[in-house]
LONU-109789 format. One line per 2 residues: their letters; for each residue x, y, z of C-alpha. Coordinates in Angstrom, 3 decimals, m for minus. Example, Ala and Ser with C-alpha at 12.3 -4.5 7.8 and 13.67 -1.06 7.14 Angstrom:
REM residues 2
as> 12.300/m4.500/7.800  13.670/m1.060/7.140
This chain:
REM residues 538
xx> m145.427/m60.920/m115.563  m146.044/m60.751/m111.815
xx> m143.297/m61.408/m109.268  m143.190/m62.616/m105.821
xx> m141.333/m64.548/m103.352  m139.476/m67.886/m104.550
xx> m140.424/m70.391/m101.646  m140.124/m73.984/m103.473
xx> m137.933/m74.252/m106.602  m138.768/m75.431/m109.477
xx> m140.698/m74.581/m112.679  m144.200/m75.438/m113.526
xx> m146.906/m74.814/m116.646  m150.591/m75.282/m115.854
xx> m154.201/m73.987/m115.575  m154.773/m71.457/m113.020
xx> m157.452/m72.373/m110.545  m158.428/m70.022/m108.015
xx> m159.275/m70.876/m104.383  m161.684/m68.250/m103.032
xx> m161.892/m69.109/m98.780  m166.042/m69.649/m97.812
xx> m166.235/m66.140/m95.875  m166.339/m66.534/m91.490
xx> m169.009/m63.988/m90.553  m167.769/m62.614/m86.965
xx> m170.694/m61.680/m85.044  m170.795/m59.672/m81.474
xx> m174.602/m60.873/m80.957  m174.383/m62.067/m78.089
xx> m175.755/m65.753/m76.716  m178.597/m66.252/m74.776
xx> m178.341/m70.320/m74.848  m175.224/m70.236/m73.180
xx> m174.833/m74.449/m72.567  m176.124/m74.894/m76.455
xx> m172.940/m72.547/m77.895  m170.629/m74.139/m75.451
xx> m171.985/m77.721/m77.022  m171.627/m76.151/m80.241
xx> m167.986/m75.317/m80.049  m167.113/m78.512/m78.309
xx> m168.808/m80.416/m81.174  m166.852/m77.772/m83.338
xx> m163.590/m78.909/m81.665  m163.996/m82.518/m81.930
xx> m164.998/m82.888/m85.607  m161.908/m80.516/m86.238
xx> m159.811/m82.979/m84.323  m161.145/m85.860/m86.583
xx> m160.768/m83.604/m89.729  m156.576/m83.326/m88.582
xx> m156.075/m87.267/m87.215  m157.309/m87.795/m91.450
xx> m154.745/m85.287/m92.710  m152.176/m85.988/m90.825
xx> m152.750/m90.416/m91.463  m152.566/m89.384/m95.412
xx> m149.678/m87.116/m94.749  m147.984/m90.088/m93.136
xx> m148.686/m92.354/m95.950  m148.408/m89.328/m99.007
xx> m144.906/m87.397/m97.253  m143.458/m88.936/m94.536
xx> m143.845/m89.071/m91.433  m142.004/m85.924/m90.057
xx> m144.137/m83.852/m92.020  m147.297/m85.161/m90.561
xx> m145.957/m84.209/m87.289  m147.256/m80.921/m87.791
xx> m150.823/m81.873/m87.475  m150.472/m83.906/m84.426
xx> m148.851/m80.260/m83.220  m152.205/m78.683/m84.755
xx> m153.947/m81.691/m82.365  m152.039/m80.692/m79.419
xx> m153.912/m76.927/m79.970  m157.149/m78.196/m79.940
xx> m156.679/m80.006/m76.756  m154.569/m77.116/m75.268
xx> m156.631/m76.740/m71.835  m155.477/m73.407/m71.107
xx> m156.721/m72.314/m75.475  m159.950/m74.142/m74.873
xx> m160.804/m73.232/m71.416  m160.455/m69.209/m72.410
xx> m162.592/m69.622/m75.334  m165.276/m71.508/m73.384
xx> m164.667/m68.755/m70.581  m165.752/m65.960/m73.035
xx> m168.919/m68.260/m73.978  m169.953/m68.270/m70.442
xx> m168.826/m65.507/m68.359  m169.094/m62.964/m71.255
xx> m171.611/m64.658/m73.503  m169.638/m64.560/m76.941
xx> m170.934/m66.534/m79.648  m168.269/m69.057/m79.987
xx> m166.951/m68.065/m83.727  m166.853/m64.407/m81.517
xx> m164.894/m66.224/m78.530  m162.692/m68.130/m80.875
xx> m161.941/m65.021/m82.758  m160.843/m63.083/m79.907
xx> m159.130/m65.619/m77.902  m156.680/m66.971/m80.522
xx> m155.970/m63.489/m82.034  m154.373/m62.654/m78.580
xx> m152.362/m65.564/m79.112  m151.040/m64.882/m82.841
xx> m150.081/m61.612/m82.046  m148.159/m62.725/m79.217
xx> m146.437/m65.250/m81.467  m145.989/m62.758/m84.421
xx> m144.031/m60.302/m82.373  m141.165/m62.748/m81.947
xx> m138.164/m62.501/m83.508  m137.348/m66.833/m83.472
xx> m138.793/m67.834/m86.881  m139.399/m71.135/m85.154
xx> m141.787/m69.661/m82.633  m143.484/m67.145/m85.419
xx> m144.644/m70.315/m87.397  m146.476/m70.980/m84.103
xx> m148.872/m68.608/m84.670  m150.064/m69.695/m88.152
xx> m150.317/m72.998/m87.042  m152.418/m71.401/m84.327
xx> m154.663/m69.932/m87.839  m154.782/m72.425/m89.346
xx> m156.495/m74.292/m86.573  m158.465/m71.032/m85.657
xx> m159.457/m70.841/m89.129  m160.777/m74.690/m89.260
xx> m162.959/m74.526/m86.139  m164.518/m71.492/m87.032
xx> m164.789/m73.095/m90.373  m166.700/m75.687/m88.620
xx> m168.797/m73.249/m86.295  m169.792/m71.810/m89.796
xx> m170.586/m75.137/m91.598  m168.139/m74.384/m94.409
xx> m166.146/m76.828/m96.065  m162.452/m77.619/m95.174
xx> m160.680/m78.911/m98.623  m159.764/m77.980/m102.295
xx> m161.671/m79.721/m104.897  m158.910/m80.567/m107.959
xx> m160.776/m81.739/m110.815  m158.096/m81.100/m113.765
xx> m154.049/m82.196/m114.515  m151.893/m79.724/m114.125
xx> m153.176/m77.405/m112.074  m152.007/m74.220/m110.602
xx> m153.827/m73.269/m107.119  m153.658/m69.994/m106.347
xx> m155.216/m68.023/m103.158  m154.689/m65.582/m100.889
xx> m153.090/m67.795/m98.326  m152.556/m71.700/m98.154
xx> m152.308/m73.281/m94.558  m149.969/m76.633/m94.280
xx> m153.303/m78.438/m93.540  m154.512/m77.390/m97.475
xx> m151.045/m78.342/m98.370  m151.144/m81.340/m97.391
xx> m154.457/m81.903/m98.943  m153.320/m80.976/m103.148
xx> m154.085/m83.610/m104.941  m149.933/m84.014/m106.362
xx> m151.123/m86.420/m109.456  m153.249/m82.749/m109.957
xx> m151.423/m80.004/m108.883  m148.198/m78.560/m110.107
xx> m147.970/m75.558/m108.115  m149.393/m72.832/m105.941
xx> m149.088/m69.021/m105.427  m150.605/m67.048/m102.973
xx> m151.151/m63.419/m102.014  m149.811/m63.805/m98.826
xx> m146.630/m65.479/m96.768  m142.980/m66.037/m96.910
xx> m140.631/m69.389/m97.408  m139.792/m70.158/m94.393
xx> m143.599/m71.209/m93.552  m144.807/m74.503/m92.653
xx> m146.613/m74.342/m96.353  m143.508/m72.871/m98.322
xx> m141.442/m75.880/m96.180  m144.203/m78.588/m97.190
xx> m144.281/m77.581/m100.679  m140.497/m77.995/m100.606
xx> m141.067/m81.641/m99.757  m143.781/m82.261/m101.895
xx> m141.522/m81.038/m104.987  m144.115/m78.096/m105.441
xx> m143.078/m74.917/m107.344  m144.607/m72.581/m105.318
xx> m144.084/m68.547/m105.095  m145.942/m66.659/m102.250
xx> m146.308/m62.693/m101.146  m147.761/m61.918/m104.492
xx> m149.739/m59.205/m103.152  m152.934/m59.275/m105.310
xx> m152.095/m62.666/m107.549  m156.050/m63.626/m106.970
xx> m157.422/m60.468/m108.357  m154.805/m60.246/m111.070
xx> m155.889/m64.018/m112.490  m158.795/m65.543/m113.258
xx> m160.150/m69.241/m113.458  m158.687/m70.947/m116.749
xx> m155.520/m68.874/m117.370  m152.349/m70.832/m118.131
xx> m149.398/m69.694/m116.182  m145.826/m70.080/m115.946
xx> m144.519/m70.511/m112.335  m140.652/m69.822/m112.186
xx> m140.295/m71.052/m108.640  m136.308/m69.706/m108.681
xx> m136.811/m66.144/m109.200  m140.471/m65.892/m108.190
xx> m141.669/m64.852/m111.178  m145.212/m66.060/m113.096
xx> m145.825/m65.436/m116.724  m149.559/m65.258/m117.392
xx> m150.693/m66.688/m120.841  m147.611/m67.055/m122.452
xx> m146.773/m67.346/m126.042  m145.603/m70.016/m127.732
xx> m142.123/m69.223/m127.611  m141.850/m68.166/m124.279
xx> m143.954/m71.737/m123.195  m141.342/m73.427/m125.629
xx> m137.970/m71.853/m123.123  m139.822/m73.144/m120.282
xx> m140.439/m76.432/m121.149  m136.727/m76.441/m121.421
xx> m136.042/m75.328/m118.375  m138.172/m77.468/m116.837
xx> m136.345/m80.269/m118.591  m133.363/m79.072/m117.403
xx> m134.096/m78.176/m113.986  m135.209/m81.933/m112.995
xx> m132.194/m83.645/m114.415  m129.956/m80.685/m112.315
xx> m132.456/m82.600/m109.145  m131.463/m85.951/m110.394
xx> m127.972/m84.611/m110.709  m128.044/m83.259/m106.900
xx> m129.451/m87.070/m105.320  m126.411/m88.709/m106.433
xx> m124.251/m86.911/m103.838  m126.144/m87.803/m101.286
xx> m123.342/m91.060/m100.391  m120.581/m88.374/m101.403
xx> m118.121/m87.187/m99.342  m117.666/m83.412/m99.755
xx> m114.171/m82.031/m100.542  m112.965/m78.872/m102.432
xx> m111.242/m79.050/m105.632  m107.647/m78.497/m103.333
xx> m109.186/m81.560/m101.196  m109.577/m80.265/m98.105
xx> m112.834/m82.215/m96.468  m115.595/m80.219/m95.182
xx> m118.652/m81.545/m93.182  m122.376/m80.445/m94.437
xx> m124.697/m81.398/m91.535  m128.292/m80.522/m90.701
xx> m130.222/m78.173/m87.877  m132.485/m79.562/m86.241
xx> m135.606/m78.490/m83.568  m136.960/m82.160/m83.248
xx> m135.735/m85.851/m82.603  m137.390/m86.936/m85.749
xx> m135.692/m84.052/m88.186  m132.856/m86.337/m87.870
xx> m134.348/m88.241/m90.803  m134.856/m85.883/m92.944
xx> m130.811/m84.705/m92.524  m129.592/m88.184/m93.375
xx> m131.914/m89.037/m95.913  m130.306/m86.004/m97.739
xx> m127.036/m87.061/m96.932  m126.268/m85.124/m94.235
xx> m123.085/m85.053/m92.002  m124.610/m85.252/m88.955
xx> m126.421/m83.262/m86.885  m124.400/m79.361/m86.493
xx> m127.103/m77.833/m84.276  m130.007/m79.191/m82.197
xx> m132.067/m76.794/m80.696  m132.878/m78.043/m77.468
xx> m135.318/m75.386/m76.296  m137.927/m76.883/m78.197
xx> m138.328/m80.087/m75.957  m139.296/m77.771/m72.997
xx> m142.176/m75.585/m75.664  m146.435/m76.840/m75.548
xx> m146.042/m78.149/m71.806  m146.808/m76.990/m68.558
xx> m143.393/m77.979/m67.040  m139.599/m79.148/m67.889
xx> m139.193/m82.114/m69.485  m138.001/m84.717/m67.160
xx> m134.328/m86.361/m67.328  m135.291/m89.570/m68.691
xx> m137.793/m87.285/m71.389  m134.599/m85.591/m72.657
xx> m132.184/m88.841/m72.982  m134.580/m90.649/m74.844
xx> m134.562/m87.475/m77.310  m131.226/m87.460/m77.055
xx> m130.558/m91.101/m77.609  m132.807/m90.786/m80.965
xx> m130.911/m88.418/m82.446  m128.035/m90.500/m81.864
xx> m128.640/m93.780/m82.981  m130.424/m92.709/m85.792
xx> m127.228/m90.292/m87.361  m125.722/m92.897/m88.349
xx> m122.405/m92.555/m86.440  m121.692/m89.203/m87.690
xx> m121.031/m86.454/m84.839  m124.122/m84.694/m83.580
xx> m123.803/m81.297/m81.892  m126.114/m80.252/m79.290
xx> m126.521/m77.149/m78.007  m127.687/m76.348/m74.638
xx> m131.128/m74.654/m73.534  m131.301/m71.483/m75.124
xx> m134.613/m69.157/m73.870  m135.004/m66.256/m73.290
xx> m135.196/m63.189/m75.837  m138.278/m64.101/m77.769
xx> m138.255/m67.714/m76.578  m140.722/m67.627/m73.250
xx> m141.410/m70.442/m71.093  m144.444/m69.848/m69.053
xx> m143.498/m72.713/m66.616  m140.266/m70.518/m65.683
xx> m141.416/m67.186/m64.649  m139.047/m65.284/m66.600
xx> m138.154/m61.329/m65.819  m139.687/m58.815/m68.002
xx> m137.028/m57.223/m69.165  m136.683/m53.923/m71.253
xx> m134.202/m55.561/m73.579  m135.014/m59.498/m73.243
xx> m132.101/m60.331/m75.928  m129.065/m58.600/m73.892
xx> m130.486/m60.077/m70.602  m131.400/m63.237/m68.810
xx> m131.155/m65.545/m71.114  m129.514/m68.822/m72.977
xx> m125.992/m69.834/m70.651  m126.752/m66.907/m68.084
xx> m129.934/m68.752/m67.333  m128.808/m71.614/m66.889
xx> m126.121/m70.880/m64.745  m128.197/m68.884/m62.251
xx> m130.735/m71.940/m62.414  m128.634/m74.697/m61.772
xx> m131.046/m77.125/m61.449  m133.057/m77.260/m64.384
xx> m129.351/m76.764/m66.214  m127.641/m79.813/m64.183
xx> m131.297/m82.017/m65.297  m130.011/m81.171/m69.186
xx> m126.334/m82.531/m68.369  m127.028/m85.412/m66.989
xx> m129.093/m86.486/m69.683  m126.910/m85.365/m72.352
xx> m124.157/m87.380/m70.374  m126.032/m90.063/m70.040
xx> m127.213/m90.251/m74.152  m123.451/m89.720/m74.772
xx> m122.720/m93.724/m74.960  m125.098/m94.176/m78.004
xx> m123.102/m91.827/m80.870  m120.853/m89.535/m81.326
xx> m122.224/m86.720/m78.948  m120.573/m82.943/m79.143
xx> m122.169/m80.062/m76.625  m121.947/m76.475/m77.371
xx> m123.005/m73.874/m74.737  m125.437/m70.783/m76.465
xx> m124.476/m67.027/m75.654  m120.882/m67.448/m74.391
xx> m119.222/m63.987/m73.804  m116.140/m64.880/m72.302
xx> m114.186/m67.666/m70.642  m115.267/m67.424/m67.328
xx> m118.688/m68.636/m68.450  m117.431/m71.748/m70.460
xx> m115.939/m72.850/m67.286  m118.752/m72.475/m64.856
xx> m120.235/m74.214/m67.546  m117.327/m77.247/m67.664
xx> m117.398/m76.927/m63.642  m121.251/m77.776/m63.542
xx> m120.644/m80.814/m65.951  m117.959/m82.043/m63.618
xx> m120.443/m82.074/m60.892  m122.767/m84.076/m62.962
xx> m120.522/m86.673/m64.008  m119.516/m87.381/m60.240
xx> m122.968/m87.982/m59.432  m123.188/m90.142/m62.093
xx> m120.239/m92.433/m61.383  m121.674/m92.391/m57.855
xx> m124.888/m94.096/m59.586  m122.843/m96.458/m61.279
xx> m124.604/m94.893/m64.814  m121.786/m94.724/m67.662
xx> m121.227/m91.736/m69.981  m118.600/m91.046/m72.832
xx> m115.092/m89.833/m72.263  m115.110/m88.389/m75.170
xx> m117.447/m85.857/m75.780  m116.693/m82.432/m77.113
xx> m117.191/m79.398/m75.474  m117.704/m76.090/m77.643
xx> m119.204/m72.992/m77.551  m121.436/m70.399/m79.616
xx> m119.718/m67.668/m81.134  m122.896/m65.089/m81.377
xx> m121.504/m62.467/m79.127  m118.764/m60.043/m80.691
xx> m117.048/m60.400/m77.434  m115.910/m64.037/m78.188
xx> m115.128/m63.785/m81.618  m112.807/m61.019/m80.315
xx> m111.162/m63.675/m77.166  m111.541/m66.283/m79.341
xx> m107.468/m67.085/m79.054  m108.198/m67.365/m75.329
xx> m111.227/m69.206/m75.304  m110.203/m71.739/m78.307
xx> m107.218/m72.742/m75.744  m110.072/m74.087/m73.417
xx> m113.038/m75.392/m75.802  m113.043/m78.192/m78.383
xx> m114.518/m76.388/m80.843  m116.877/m73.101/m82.274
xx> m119.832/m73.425/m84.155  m120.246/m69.414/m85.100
xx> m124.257/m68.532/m84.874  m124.399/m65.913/m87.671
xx> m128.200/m64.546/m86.891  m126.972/m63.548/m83.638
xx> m123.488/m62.087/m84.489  m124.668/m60.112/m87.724
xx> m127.905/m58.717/m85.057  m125.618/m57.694/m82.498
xx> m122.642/m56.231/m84.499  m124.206/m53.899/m86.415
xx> m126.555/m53.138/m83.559  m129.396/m54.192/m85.832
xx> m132.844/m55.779/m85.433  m133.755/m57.794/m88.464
xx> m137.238/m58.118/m87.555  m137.474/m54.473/m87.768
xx> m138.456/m53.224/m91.176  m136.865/m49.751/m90.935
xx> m133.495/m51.010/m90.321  m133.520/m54.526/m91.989
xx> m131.985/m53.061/m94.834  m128.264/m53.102/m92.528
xx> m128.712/m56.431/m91.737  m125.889/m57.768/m93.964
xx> m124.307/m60.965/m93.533  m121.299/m59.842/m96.035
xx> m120.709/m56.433/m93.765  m116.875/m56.412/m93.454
xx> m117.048/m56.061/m89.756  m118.566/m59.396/m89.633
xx> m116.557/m60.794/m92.326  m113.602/m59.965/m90.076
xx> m114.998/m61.566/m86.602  m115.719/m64.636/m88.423
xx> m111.979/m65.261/m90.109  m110.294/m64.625/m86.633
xx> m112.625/m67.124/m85.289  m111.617/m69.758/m87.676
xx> m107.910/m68.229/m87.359  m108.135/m68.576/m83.852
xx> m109.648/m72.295/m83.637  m107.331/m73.469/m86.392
xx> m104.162/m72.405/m84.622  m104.800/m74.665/m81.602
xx> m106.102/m77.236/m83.642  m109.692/m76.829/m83.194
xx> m112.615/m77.057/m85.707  m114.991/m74.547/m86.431
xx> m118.643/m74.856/m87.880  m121.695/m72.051/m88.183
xx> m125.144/m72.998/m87.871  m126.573/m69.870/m88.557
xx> m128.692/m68.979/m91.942  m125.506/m67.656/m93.569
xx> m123.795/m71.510/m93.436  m126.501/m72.280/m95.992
xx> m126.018/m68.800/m98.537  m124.961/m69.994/m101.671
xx> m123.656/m66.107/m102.076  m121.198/m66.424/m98.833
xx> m120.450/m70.304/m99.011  m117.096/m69.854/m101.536
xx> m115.967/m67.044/m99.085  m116.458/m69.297/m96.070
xx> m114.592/m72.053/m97.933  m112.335/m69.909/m98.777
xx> m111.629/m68.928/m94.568  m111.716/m72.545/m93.813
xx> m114.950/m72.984/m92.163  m114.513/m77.079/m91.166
xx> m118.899/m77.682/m90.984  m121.350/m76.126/m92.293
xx> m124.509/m76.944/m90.834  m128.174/m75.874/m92.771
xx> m131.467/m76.956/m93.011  m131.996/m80.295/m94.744
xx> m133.240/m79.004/m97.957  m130.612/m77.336/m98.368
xx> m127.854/m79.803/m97.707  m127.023/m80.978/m101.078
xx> m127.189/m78.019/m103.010  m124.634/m76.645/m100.565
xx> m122.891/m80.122/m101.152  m122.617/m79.393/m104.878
xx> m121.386/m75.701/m104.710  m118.662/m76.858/m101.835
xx> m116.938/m79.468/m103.905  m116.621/m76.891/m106.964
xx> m114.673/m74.810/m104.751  m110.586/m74.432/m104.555
């Protein structure tokens, strides 16, 4: 038995084939037909481009339509000027060979992109491989796809990108383990979708197994039983059985309402970092929207996305949640989450500094562009606003003061926005979990960012492996800022939600429940398992 990381559930029984990746030979010889490689790359570029618009047009018509989006992200690469101009620069001015220039020029990226702590960001840079790794593909001549000839198949490789993904032949393949990677990848995330089993970071799973093997892959505890007996294959079958009635089970409460055994309603809604994830949240019967990253609108561009650009995100998200509330938070950079466009400090400590609300209220501006439009989207659903990185009071109400000034301007326009829009805050800061029976006298609600709060309260960086190991969502020091959060909020009548990776713990929902945590807000996948566990509470 070999064990790894669980990244899609489910469990699977097939024939292993493996997926050995044509070798890139990197060469520093350099060019002496310097207009010829630059030709060669941009031919390199362009039938990579065509290669994606396919993928993603099947995606479309195999997924959905959200999970396609991902290549026309993959597109956006190819025609970043500022990606393609450096790699054409080192063709010319230092006469690379352009599988050299393409090498060098994108690693500089990844590593950029790999350093950061937003897991949003870090999937940046293996979308940024797996498009490095198709054009050099193509400035090698090798080939691009996985050739499934049998049923029930079992891929395995050292690493899948989304793009090869997207490309398994699902009448074919049953699931796929790799050497490499972790679940919350663009692959582990498809292969969720897809209804893969799938278990990654298996270390050396391609040089353990060999063409023709049949496997077991236990997608829920990561585990892969090679060339089972018929005993063992017999308990599996079961499971399997088992498992995909549990699924069938979990779509019926998609149209439920979710209330605890002492019937007490609580509200299971979705994050989301695009308009269009929306979908996904309702089609799992989601309660709304309980955090919208905003930041993302103003990421791949060379400037801030104009009012009207954010409203008509805005508005999407709206009319498409089906009347149920939708919480949006406000711009949030900083830390890990650079905007070239803005000119940020360098800072020595980027994640106690200028960043999220203390941004924005230095740079009015750009801050008072994001109100209006929020304002503005406000008369097409149910809109609620929370304000990221709230220490104190005196923050919230610059904050309030600023939105006064934009609805003025707005009446003077004769443009209408809602009167009744909430007004919340993040609790990520220990300092406002520790005021918050001051500040919930002010605000409408909290929505209680647990990444943050767990990072900063036990003075731990999760991202760091030496010290990951204190990262603890069930520490008792954050146990305790969370309940007088929701004691706080509850005694002036306000709700509370968390948005953060712990609302979505099926270890810490029943304690959660048990504080009286009103929303609980997750990614969509997991939405109705949460759903499930949350009505079988007291």
């Amino acid at each position: 038995m070999k064990n790894g990381i669980p990244a899609s559930k489910g469990y699977a029984i097939g024939e292993v084939l493996l997926q050995i990746q044509d070798q890139v030979i990197i060469s520093d010889e350099l060019v002496t037909d310097i207009e010829a490689e630059k030709n060669k790359f941009v031919a390199a570029v362009k039938l990579s481009k065509n290669q994606l618009e396919k993928i993603k047009v099947d995606t479309e018509q195999s997924i959905g339509v959200d999970e396609a989006a991902i290549f026309e992200a993959h597109i956006m690469l190819l025609e970043d000027p500022e990606l393609m101009t450096s790699i054409l620069s080192e063709i010319e001015v230092n006469r690379k060979n352009a599988i050299k220039a393409t090498t060098l020029v994108t690693d500089k990226f990844i590593t950029i992109f790999d350093a950061m702590e937003d897991e949003y960001l870090r999937e940046r840079a293996t979308d940024l491989k797996d498009v490095a790794g198709r054009l050099m593909g193509n400035l090698a001549g090798n080939r691009n796809e996985i050739l499934i000839h049998k049923d029930n198949t079992v891929v395995v490789a050292h690493d899948l990108t989304p793009s090869d993904t997207a490309q398994l032949d699902r009448s074919k393949v049953v699931a796929f383990l790799t050497d490499v990677g972790g679940k919350t990848s663009h692959t582990a995330i498809m292969a969720r979708i897809m209804g893969i089993p799938a278990v990654v970071g298996m270390r050396d799973i391609t040089t353990v197994l060999k063409n023709g093997d049949k496997v077991i892959v236990d997608g829920i505890t990561g585990s892969v039983i090679i060339n089972p007996n018929e005993t063992v294959l017999s308990e599996y079958y079961k499971k399997r059985k088992d498992y995909n009635e549990e699924i069938e089970g979990l779509k019926k409460l998609r149209s439920t309402e979710t209330t605890t055994k002492s019937g007490k309603r609580i509200y299971v809604a979705g994050n989301i970092g695009r308009p269009e994830d929306i979908d996904q949240v309702m089609e799992n019967g989601g309660d709304g929207v309980g955090l919208f990253r905003t930041e993302f609108l103003y990421m791949d561009r060379k400037e801030a996305p104009s009012e009207q650009e954010q409203y008509e995100s805005y508005r999407y998200v709206l009319e498409h949640s089906e009347g149920k509330k939708v919480v949006i938070r406000t711009l949030d950079i900083g830390g890990d989450k650079q905007l070239p466009y803005l000119n940020l400090p360098v800072e020595m400590n980027p994640f106690l500094g200028y960043r999220a609300i203390r941004f924005c209220l230095d740079q009015k501006d750009i801050f008072k562009v994001q109100l209006r439009a929020l304002l503005r989207a406000s008369v097409h659903g149910e809109l609620s606003v929370m304000f990221p990185m709230i220490s104190g009071l005196e923050e919230f109400l610059s904050a309030k003061s600023l939105v006064r000034e934009c609805e003025l301007e707005l009446e003077a326009e004769g443009i209408s926005y809602s009167d009744h829009i909430e007004w919340g805050i993040m609790v990520e800061i220990p300092s406002a979990a520790i005021c918050a029976d001051l500040l919930a006298r002010h605000v409408d609600f909290f929505s209680i960012g647990t990444n943050d709060l767990i990072q900063y309260t036990l003075a731990v960086d999760r991202m760091s492996e030496k010290v990951s190991y204190i990262y603890d969502p069930m520490h008792p020091a954050v146990l305790s800022l969370i309940k007088m959060t929701i004691d706080a909020a509850h005694k002036y009548g306000k709700w509370v939600g968390m948005c953060g990776e712990m609302a979505g713990d099926e270890t810490a929902i029943p304690i959660l429940v048990e504080y009286g945590l009103d929303e609980f807000s997750m990614n969509a996948s997991s939405i109705l398992p949460a759903k499930r566990l949350i009505i079988n509470c007291e």
